[in-house]
MIKELUM-508524 format. One record per residue: x, y, z of N, C-alpha, C in turn; residue in three letters. Coordinates in steps of 0.05 Angstrom, whole numbers, plus 32768, in hexadecimal, padded with zeros to 4 digits. Each point is the difference from the previous one (the first is absolute). Layout:
BEGIN
XYZXYZXYZALA
...
// end
This chain:
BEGIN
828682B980DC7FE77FF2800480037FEB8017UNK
7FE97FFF801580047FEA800C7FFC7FDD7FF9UNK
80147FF3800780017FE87FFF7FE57FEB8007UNK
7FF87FEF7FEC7FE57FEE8006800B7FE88013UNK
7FFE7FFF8015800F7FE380187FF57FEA7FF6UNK
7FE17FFA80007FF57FEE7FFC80037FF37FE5UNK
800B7FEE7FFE80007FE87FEA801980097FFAUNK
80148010800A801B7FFD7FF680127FE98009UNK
800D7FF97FED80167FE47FFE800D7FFE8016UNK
801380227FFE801A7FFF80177FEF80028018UNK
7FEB800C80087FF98006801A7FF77FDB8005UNK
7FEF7FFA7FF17FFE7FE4800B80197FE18006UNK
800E80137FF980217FE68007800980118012UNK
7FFB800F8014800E800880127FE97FFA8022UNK
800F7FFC80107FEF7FF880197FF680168007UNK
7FE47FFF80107FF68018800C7FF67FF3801AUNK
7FF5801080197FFB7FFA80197FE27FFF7FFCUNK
7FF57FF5800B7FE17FF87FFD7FFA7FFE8022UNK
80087FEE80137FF48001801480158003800EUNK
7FFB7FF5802580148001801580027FDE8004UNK
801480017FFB80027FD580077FE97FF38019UNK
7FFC801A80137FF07FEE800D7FE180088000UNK
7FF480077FE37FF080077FF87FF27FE47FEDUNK
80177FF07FFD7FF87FE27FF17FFF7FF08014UNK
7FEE7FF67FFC7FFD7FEC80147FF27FEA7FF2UNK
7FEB7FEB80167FF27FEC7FFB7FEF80057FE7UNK
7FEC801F80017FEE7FFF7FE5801080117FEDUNK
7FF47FFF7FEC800180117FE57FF880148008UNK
801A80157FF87FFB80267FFD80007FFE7FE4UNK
7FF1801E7FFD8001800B7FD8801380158008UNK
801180027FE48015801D80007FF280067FDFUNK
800E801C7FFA7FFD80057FE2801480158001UNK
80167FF47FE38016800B80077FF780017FDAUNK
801480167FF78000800B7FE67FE57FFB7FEFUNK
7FE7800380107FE580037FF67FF47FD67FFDUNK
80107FF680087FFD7FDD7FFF80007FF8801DUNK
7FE77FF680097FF57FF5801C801C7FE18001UNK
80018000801A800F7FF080067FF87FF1801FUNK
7FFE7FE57FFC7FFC7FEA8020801380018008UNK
80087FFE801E80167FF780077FF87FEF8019UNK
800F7FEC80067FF67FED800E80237FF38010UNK
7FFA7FE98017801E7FEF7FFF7FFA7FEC8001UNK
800C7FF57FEC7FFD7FE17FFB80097FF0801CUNK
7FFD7FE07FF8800A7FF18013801D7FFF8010UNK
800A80127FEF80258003800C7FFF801E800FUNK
7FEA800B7FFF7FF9801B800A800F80127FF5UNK
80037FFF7FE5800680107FEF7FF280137FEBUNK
800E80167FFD7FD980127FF380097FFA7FEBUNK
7FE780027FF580047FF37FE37FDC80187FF9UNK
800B80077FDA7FE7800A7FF97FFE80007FE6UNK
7FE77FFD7FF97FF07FF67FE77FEA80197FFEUNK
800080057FE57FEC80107FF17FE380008012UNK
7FF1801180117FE57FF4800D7FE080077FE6UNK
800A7FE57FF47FEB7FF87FF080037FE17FFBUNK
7FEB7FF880017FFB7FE180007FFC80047FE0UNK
80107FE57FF480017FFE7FEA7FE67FF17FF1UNK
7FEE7FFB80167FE47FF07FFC7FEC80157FF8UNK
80018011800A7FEF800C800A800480208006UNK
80128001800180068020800A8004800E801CUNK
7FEC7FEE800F7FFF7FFC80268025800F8001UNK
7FFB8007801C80108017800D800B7FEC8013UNK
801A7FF47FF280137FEB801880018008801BUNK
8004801D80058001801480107FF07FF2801FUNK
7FE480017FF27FEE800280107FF77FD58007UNK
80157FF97FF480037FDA800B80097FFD8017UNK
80137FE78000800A7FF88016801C7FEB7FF9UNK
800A8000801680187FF47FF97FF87FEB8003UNK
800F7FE07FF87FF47FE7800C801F7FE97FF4UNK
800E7FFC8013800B7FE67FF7801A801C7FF6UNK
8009801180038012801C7FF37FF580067FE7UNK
7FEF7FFC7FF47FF080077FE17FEA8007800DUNK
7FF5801F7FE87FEB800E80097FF07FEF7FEEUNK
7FE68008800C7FDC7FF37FF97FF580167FF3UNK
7FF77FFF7FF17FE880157FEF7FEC7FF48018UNK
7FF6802780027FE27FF780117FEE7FFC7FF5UNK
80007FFA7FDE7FE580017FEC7FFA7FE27FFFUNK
801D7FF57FF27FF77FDC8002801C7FF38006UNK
800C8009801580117FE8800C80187FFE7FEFUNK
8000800B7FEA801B7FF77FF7801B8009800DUNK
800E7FFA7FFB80197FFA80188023800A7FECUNK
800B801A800980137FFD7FEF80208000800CUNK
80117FF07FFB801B80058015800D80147FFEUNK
8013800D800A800F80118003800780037FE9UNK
80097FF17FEB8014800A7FDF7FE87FFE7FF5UNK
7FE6800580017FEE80077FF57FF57FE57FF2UNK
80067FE780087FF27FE47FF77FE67FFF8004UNK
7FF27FFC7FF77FDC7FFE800880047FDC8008UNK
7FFB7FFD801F80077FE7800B7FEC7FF28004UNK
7FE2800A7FFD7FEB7FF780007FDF80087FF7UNK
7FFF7FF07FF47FDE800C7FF87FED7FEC8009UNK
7FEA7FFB80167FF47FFE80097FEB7FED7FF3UNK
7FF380157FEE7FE47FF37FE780137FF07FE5UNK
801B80018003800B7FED7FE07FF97FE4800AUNK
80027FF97FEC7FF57FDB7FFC80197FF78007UNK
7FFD7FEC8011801A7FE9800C80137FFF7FEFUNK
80197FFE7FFF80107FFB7FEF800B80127FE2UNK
7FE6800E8003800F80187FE6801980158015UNK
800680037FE08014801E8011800780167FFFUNK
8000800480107FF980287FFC800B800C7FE5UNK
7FE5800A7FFA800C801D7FE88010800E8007UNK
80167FF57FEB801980177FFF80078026800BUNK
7FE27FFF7FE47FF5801C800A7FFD8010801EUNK
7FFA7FE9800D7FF78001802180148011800DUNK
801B7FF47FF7801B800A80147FFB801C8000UNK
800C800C80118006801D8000802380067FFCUNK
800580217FFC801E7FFC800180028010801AUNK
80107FF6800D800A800B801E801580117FF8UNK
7FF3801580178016801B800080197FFD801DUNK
8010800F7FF2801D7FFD801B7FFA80068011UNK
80057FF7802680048007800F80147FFF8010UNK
800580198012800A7FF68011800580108018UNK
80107FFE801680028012801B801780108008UNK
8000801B800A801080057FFF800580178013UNK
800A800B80137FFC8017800C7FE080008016UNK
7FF57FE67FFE7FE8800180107FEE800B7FEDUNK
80067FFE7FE37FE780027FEE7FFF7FEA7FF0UNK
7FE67FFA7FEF80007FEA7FE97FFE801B7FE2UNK
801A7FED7FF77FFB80117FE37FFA7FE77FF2UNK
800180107FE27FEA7FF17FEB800780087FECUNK
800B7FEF7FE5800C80087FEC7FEB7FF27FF3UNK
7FF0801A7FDE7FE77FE37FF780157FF97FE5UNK
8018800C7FFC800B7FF57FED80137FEE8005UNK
801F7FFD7FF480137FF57FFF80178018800EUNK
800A7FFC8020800D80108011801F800C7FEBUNK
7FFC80217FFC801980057FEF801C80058015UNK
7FF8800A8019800E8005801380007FF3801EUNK
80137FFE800F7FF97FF780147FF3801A8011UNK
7FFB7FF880157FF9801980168015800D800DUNK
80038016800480178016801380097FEF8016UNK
80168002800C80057FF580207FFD801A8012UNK
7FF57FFD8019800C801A800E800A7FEA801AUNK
801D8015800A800F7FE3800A7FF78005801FUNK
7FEF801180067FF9800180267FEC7FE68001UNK
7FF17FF67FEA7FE67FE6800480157FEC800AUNK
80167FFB7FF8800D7FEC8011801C80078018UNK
7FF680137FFE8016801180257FE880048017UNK
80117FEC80097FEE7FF8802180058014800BUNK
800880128000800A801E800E7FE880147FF7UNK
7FEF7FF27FF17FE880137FED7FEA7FEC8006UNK
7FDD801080027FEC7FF480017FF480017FDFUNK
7FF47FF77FFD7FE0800A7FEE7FEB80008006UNK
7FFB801D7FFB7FE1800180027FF080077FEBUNK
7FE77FEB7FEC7FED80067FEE7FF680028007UNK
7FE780157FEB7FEA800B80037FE67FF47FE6UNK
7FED8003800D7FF07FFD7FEF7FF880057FDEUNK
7FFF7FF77FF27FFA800C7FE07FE7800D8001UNK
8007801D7FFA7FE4801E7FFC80037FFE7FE3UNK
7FE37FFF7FF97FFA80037FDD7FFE80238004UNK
801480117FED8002801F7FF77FF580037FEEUNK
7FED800C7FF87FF6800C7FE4801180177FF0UNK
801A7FE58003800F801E7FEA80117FE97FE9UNK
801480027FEE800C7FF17FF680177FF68009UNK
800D7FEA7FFD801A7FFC8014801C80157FF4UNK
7FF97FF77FE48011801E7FF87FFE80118011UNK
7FE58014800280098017800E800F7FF8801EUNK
7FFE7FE7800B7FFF7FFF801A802480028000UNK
80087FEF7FE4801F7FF9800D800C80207FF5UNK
7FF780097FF2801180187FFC7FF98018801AUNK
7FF07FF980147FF8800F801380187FF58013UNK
7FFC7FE9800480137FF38014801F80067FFAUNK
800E80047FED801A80137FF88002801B8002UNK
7FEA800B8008800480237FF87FFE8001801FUNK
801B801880097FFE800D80147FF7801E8009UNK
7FF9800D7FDD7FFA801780027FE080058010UNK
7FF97FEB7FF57FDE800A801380017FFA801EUNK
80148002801180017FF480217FF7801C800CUNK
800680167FF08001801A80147FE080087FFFUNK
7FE97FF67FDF7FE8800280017FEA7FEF8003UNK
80077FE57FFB7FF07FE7800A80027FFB8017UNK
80217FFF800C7FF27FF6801980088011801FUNK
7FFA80107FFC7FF8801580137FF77FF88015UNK
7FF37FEC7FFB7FF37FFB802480137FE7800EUNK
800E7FF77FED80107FEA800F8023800B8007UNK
80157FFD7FE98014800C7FFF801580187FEEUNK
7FE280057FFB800F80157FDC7FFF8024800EUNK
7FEE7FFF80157FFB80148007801D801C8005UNK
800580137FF5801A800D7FFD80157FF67FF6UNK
80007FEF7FEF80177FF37FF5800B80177FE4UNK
80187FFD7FFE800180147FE77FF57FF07FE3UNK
7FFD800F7FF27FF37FFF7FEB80177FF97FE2UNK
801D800E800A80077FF47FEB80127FEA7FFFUNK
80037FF47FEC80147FE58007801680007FEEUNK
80177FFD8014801B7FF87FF680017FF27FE1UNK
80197FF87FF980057FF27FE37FFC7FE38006UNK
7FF97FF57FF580067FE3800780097FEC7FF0UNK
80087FF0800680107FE97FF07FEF7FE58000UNK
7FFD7FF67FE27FF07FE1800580127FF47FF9UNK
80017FE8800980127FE27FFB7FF07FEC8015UNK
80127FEC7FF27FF57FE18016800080058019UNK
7FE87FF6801180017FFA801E7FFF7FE48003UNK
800A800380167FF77FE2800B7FF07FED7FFDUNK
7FF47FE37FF97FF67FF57FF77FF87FFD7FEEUNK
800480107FE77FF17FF57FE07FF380227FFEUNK
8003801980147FE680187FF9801780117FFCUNK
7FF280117FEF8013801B7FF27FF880188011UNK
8006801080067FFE80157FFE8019801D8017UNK
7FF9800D8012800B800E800B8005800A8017UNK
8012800980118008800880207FF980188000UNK
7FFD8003801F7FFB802680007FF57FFF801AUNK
7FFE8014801280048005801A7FEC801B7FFBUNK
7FF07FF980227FF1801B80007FF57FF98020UNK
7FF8801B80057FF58004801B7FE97FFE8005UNK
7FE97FF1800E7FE97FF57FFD7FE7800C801BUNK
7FF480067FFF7FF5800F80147FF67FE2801BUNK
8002800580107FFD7FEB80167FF680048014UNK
7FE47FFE7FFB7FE68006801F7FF07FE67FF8UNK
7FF27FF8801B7FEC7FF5800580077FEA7FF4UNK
7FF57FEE7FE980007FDE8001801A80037FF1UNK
800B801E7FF5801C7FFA7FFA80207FF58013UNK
7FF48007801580117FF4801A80057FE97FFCUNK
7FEE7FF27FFF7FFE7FDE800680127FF97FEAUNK
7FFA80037FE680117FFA7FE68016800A8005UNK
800C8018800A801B7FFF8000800D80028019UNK
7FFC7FF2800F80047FF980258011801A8004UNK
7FED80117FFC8016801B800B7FEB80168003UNK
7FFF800A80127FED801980058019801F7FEDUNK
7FE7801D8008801F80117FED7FDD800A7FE7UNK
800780167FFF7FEA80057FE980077FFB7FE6UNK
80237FF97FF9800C7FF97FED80107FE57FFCUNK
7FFC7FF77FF780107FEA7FF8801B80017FE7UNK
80107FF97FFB80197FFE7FEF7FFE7FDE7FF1UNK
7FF47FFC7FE57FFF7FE97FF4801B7FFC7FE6UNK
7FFF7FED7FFF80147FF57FEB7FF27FF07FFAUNK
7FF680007FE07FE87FEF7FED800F7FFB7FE6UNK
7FF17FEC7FFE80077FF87FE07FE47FF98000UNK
7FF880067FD77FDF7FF97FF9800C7FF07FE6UNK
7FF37FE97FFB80067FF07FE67FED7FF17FF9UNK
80047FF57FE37FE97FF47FF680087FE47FF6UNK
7FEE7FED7FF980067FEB7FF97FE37FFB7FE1UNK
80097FFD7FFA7FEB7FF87FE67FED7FEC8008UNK
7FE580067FEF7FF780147FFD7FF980168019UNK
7FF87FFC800D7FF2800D80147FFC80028025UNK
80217FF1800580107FFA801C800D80147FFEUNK
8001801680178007800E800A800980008022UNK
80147FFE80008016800B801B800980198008UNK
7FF77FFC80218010801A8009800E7FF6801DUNK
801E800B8001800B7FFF80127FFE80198011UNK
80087FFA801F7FFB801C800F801A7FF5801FUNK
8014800C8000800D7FFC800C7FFE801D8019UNK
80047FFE801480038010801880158001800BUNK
800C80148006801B800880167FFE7FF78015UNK
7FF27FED800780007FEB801F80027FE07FF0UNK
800980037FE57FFF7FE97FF87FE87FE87FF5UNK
7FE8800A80067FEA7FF880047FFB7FFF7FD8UNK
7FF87FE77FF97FF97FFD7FD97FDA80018006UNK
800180067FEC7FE37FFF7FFD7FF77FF57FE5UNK
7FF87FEC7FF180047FFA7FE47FE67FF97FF1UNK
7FFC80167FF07FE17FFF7FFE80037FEF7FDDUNK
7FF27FE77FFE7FEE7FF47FE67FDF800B7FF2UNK
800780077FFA7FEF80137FE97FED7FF17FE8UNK
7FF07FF7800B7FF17FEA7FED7FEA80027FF2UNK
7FFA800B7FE67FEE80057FEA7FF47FE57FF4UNK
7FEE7FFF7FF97FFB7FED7FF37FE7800A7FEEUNK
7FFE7FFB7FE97FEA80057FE37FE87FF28006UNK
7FEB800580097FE47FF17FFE7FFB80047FE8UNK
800D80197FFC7FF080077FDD8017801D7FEFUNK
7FEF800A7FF38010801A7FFD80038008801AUNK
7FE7801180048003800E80117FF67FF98023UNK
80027FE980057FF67FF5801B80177FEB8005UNK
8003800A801B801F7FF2800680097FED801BUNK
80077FED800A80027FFF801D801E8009800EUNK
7FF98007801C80158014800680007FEF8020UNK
80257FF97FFE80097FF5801480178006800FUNK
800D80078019801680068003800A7FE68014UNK
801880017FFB800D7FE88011801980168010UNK
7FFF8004801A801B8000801A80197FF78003UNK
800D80007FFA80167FFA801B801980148010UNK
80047FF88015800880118010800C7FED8018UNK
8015800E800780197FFB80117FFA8008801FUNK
7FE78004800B7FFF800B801A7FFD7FEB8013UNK
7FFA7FFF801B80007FF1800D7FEA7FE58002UNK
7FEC80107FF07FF07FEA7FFB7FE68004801AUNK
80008016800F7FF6800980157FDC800A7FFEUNK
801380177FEC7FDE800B7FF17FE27FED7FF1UNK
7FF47FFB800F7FEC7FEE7FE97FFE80107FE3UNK
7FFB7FEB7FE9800D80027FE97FE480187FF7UNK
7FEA7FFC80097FEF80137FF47FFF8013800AUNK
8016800E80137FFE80208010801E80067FF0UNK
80117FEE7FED8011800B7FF17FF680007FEBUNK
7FF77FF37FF37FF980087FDE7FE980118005UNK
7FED801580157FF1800D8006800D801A7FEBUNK
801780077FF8800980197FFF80037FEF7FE4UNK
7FFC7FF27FF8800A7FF57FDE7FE680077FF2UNK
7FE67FF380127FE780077FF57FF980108002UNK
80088016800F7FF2801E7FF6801580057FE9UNK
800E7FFD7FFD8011800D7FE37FF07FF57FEBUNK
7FFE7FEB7FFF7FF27FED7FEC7FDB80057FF7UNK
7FF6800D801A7FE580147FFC800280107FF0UNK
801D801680087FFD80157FF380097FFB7FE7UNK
80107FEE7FF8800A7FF77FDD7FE77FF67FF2UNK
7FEE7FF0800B7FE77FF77FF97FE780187FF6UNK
7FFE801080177FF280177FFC800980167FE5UNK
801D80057FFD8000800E7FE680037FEF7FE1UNK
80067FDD800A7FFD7FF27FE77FEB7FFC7FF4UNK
7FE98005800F7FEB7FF27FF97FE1801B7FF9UNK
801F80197FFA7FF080167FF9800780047FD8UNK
80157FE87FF9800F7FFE7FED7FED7FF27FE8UNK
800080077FE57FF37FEB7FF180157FF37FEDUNK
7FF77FE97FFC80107FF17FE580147FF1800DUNK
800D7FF37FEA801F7FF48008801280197FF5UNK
80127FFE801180198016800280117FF77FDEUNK
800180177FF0800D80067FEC801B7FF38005UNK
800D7FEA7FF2801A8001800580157FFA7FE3UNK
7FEB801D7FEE801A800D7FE7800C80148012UNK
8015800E7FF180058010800F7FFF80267FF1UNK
7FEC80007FFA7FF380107FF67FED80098005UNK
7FE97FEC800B7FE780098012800380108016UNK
80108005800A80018009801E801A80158003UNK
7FF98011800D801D8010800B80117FFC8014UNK
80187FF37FFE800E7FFE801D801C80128003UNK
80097FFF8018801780167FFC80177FDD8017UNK
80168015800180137FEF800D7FF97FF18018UNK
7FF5800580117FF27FF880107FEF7FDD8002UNK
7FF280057FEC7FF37FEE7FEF800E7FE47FF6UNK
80248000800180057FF37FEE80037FD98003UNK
80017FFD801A7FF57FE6800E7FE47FF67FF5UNK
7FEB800C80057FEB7FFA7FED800180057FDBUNK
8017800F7FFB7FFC7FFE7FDF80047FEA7FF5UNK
80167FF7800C80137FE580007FF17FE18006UNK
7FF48008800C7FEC7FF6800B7FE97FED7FE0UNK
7FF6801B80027FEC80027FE480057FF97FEBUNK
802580067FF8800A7FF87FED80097FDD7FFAUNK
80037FF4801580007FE780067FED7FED7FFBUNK
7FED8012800D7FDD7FEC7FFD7FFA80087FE8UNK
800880197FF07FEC7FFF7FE980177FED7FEDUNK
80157FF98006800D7FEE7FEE7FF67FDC7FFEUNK
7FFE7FFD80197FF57FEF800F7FDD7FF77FF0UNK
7FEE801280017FF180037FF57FFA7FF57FE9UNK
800880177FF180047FFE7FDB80107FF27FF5UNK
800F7FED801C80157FE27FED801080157FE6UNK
// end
């Protein structure tokens, strides 16, 4: 059976990506992460900070206030709440009384990381993955914008581990003649805090595939690793025989069951020559075509292991499934 995201315990103590850091700014944005709307704003230390977007007066959409003094304004009647969710001012109260208790809100975690703001609405059970190129000056980053998918993040992260669909999804970018069957593979720890597996394959290489792997050649020769991080962080490494890394962040996030936001984060060891949007050009057509067959999918992805048929192939994502549904069901 598939897993219900929304209003679960574990999923809400774990951080998820909501925006691009430089997506917060001076006003109030709305997010809605595990079916619960969320403000996010930067206080006076220019720090994001976010609170439930409902005015506790009234119900008014913080969202749609204003920042003033680092505490957002309700646009309904002025009330004013700080970053840890204090209600710092009410406007129409009589001189000298003091704010209803009730008023406060409880502030949810934030924080930055990779050039995104995540957002924990519970009590953080884990820290976040490291990937160690964000601090090798020998490596750039490049983020991308958050696309809402109409699919579930389940399906998305067990998509983002499977290599078997490259030879039929993505056909128009690098899957095109690739063989179909895949070696044995081995899971264990990778690098930074993500599990999963190595494995090498030959990648087809025309047109915006050039740019990505600074090598002309209708073929390319990769050395990859794909891994996961709970719940729903997924990594892929892509190394080249000219030395060249390519290190793709894999970013799901739960609007709901089944509505998700989808982010990828860069880095890469090249000269730094290419403008960054004629290289991740060959990331987002992959990411079209993963979008286009996710969003032909219904439900959240089963993760007993009974619902579904998998063979060896599969077993990065079983492991996978088996994790989160532990994760899950506490």
């Amino acid at each position: 059976m598939g897993a219900i995201l929304c209003g679960n315990a574990a999923l809400r103590n774990r951080w998820h990506a909501v925006a691009r850091s430089n997506e917060v700014g001076g006003a109030p944005i709305r997010r809605t992460l595990l079916g619960e709307h969320v403000v996010l704003w930067r206080d006076g230390q220019h720090r994001v900070s976010a609170l439930p977007d409902r005015c506790s007066h009234r119900e008014a959409k913080l969202s749609l206030g204003a920042v003033k003094d680092g505490c957002i304004e309700c646009p309904y009647h002025g009330w004013q709440f700080a970053a840890d969710g204090t209600c710092t001012h009410v406007p129409s109260a009589t001189p000298g009384v003091p704010v209803p208790p009730k008023a406060h809100l409880a502030a949810h975690r934030a924080t930055e990381k990779f050039g995104l703001v995540w957002v924990c609405l519970g009590e953080p059970a884990a820290p976040l993955p490291d990937v160690a190129q964000d601090s090798d000056p020998s490596f750039r980053r490049i983020n991308t914008d958050l696309e809402v998918w109409r699919t579930s993040a389940t399906r998305m992260a067990d998509n983002f581990l499977d290599i078997t669909h490259f030879p039929f999804v993505h056909v128009g970018t690098f899957g095109r003649g690739q063989e179909t069957t895949v070696p044995k593979v081995e899971l264990g720890p990778l690098d930074g805090g993500f599990y999963g597996y190595a494995y090498e394959v030959f990648a087809n290489n025309e047109d915006a595939g050039t740019v990505a792997s600074g090598q002309s050649g209708g073929v390319v020769h990769r050395r990859m690793t794909s891994g996961f991080s709970l719940p729903f962080l997924c990594r892929s490494t892509i190394e080249y025989d000219t030395g060249l890394a390519h290190v793709l962040l894999l970013v799901s996030t739960p609007i709901d069951d089944v509505t998700s936001y989808f982010s990828f984060v860069v880095w890469r060891n090249d000269d730094f020559s290419v403008p960054a949007d004629e290289v991740i050009v060959f990331d987002r057509a992959i990411g079209a075509e993963d979008k286009r067959m996710l969003e032909t999918l219904d439900g959240v992805l089963p993760l007993d292991q009974t619902s579904l048929v998998s063979v060896q192939a599969d077993k990065c994502s079983v492991e996978w499934r088996r994790q989160l549904a532990a994760l899950v069901n506490g």
